[in-house]
Steps between C-alpha positions, in 0.01 A plus 500: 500500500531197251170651361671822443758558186735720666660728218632765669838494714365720765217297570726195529752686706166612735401159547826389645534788666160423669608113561779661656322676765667833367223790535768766423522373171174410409402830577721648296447297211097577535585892531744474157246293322203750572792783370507348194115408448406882585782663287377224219880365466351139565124340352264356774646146435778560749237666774243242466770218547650675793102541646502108433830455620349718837204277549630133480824520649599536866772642705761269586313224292866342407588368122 
């Protein structure tokens, strides 16, 4: 994710969550992000990082 500025605090939380090997919580993060993208109380920065965050990191990766 190095290539990645990560500016938002639920993307960084979802990431360690992920490293983690803690669906429960990723899930939830993904469901509260979309919340926010379809009742427009976040931009599509914070999706499209969490889409990146999605694709290039794996469960139980470790930090």
């Amino acid at each position: 994710m190095s290539d990645l500025e990560i500016t938002h605090q639920s993307v960084r939380d979802y990431i360690a969550a992920k490293k983690r090997g803690d669906k429960k919580t990723t899930d939830r993060i993904i469901a509260e992000v979309q919340a926010r993208f379809d009742t427009r109380q976040t931009d599509e920065s914070e999706t499209a990082q969490l889409l990146r965050a999605t694709m290039h990191v794996r469960f139980e990766e470790g930090e």
